[in-house]
C-alpha positions in Angstrom: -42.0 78.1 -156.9 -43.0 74.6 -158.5 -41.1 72.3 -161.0 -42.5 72.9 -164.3 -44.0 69.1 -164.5 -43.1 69.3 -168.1 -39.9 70.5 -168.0 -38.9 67.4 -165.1 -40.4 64.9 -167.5 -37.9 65.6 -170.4 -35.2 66.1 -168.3 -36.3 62.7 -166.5 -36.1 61.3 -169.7 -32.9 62.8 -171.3 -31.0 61.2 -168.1 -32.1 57.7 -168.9 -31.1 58.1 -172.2 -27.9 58.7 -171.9 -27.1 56.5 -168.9 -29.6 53.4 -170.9 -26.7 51.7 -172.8 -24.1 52.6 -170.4 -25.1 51.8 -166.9 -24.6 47.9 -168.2 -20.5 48.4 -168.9 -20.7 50.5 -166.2 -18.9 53.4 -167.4 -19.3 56.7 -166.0 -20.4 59.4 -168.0 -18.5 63.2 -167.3 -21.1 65.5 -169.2 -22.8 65.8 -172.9 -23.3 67.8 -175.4 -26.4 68.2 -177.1 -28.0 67.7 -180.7 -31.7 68.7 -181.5 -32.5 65.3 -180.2 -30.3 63.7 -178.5 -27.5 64.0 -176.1 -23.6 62.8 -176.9 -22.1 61.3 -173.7 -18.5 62.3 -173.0 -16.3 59.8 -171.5 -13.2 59.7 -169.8 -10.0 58.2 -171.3 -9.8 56.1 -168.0 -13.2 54.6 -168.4 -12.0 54.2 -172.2 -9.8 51.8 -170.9 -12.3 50.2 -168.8 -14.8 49.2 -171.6 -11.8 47.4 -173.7 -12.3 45.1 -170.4 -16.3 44.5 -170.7 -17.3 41.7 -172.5 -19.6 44.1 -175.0 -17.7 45.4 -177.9 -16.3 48.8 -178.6 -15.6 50.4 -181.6 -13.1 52.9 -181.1 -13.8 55.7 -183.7 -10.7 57.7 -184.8 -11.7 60.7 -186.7 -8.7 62.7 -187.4 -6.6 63.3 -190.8 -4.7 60.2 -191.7 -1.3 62.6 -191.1 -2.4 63.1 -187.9 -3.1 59.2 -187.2 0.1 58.0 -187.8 1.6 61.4 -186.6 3.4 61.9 -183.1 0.2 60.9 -181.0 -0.6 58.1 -182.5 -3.6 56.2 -182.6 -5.4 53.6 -179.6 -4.9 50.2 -180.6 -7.5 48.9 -183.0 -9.1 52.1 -183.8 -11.1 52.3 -186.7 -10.2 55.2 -189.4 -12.8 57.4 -190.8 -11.5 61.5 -191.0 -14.8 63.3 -190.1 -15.2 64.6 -193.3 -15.4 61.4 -195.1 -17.6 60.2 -192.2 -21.1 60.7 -193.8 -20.0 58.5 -196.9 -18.2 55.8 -194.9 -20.9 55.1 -192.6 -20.8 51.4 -194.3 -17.7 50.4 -192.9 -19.0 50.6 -189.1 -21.7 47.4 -190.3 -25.5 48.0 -189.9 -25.6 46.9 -186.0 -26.5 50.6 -185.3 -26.9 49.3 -181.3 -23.1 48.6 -180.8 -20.4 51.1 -178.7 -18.9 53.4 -180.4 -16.7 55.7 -178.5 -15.4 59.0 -181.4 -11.9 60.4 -180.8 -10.2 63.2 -182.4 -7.1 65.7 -181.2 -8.6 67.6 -179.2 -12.6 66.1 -179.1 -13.9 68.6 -181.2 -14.1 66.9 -184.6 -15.1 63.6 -182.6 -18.2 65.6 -181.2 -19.0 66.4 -184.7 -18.4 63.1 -185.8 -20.7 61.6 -183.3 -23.7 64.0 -183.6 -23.2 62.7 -187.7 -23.7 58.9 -186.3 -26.5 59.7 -183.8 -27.9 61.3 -186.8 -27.4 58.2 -188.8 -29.2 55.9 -186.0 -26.3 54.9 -183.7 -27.6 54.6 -180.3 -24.7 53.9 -178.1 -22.3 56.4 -179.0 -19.8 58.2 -176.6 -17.4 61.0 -177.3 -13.8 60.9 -175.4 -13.2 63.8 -173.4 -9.8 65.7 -174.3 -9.1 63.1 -177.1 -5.9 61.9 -178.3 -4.0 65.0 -176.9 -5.3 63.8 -173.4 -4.8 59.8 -174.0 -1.1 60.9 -175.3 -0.6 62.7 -172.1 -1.5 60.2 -169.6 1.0 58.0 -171.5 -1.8 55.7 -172.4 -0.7 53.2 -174.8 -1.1 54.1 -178.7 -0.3 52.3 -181.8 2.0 54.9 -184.9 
């Protein structure tokens, strides 16, 4: 049975997408989840870690309730605030270089999938979701800021 020569094309194309801004910090990207248009990389809390090392910068987007960022599990260092369902009318406060990192996080990464299909939506390019979120960062005794 033969490839459908279509079908290879877009899936061609849907790999280099969502490797195209990452393959130059070299993080690795576990899976995605998928919008009408576009995919949302997951990524590890390790490789998290790893892109505060690269020399591009990385907006850490925190997405949960303000009780729940300066709650038990804390928040990663220098996050930015925005609950998901103020997202949409905040989008200001992440400045209009729509090209830069931005990795979502949320408990669990539910709300931070949500969260990043909204700034995909909005034009963000480079955006990541972190796997497990702050329940997984919290349990690898990563270090968090309360």
């Amino acid at each position: 049975m033969r490839d459908d020569p279509g079908k290879k094309n877009k899936s061609e194309k849907d790999r280099k997408e969502v490797k195209g801004g990452w393959l130059l910090t070299g993080l690795k990207v576990l899976s995605s989840s998928q919008t009408a248009k576009h995919q949302i990389p997951v990524i590890s809390e390790e490789d998290v870690v790893k892109s505060f090392e690269t020399k591009e910068p990385v907006v850490v987007l925190d997405v949960r309730t303000e009780k729940e960022f300066t709650g038990p599990l804390g928040h990663i260092k220098g996050s930015k605030h925005i609950p998901v369902d103020q997202l949409e009318t905040r989008l200001s406060e992440l400045g209009g270089d729509k090209e830069k990192v931005i990795i979502t996080t949320c408990h669990s990464g539910t709300r931070s999938d949500w969260a990043a299909k909204i700034l995909v939506k909005a034009g963000f390019t480079n955006v990541m979701n972190m796997k497990g979120g702050m329940s997984t960062w919290s349990g690898k005794n990563l270090p968090v800021e309360r």
